[in-house]
C-alpha positions in Angstrom: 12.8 11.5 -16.0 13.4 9.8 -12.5 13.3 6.5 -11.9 11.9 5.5 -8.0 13.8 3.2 -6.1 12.0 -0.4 -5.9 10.2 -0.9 -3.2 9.6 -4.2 -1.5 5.6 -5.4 -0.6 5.5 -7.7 2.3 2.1 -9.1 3.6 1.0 -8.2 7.4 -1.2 -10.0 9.4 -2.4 -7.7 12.3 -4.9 -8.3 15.1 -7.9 -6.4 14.0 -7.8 -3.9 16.5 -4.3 -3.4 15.9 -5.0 -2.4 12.6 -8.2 -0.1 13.2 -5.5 1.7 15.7 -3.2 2.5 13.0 -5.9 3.7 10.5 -7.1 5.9 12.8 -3.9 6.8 13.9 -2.4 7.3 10.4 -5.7 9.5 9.5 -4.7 12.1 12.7 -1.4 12.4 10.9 -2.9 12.6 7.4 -0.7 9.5 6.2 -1.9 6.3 4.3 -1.6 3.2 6.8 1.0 1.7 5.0 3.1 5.3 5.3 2.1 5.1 9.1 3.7 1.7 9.0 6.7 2.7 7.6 7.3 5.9 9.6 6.7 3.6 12.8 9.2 1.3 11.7 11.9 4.1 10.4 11.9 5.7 14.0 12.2 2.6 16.1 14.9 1.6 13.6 16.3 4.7 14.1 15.7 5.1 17.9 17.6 1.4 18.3 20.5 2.7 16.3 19.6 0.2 13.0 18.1 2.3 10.8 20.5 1.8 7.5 22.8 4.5 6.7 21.8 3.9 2.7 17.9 3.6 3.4 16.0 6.4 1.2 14.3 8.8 2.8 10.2 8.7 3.5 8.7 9.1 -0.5 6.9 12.2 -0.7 3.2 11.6 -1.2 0.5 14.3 -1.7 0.6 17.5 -3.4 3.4 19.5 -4.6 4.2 21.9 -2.7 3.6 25.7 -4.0 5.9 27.6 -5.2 8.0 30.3 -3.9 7.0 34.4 -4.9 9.9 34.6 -6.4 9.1 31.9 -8.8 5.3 32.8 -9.0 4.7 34.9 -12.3 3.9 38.5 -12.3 -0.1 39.4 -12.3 -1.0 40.3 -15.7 -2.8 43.8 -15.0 -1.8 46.0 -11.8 -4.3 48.6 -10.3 -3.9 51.8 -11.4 -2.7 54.4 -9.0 -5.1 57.3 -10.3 -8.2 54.9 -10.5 -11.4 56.1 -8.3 -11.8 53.8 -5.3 -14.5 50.9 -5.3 -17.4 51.8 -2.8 -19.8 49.6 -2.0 -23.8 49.8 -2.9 -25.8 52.3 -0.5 -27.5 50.0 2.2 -31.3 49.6 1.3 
C-alpha cells in the first residue's frame, strides 16, 4: 500500500473573473481548477528557475490508464478457420 505525500491547502482569494478564467480554462484542458492552479504555478516556478529540485511530480488524477496487449488476457473463444461466413439478411 502507498502512502501520498501530504499536501498543503492554502485559501485563495481571486477576483471573480479571475476565477471564472481559470474554470473555464482548466475545463479546455480537462483539469480540476485547483490542478490548473498548480500546473500554472509548477511552470512559472519552473520557467523562473525555482521550481524545487525535491517537489513531486503533478498527482495523477483520472482514470487508469489501459493496459498494454501484452498484458491484456487472451479472448476466451477464437473463430474458427473452417466456419461459414456471416452474411447479412436479404434486403426487403
Amino acid at each position: 500500500m502507498t502512502v501520498a505525500s501530504p499536501r498543503k491547502s492554502i485559501l485563495l482569494r481571486l477576483d471573480p473573473a479571475i476565477h471564472d478564467a481559470l474554470v473555464r480554462w482548466a475545463s479546455d484542458e480537462l483539469r480540476s481548477t485547483n490542478a490548473q492552479i498548480e500546473f500554472l504555478l509548477r511552470k512559472a516556478l519552473a520557467e523562473a528557475g525555482r521550481l524545487p529540485r525535491d517537489a513531486g511530480g503533478m498527482p495523477r488524477r483520472g482514470r487508469p490508464r489501459k493496459r498494454r496487449e501484452a498484458d491484456a488476457p487472451e479472448p476466451e473463444t477464437a473463430p474458427a478457420d473452417d466456419a461459414p461466413p456471416e452474411t447479412a439478411p436479404p434486403d426487403t
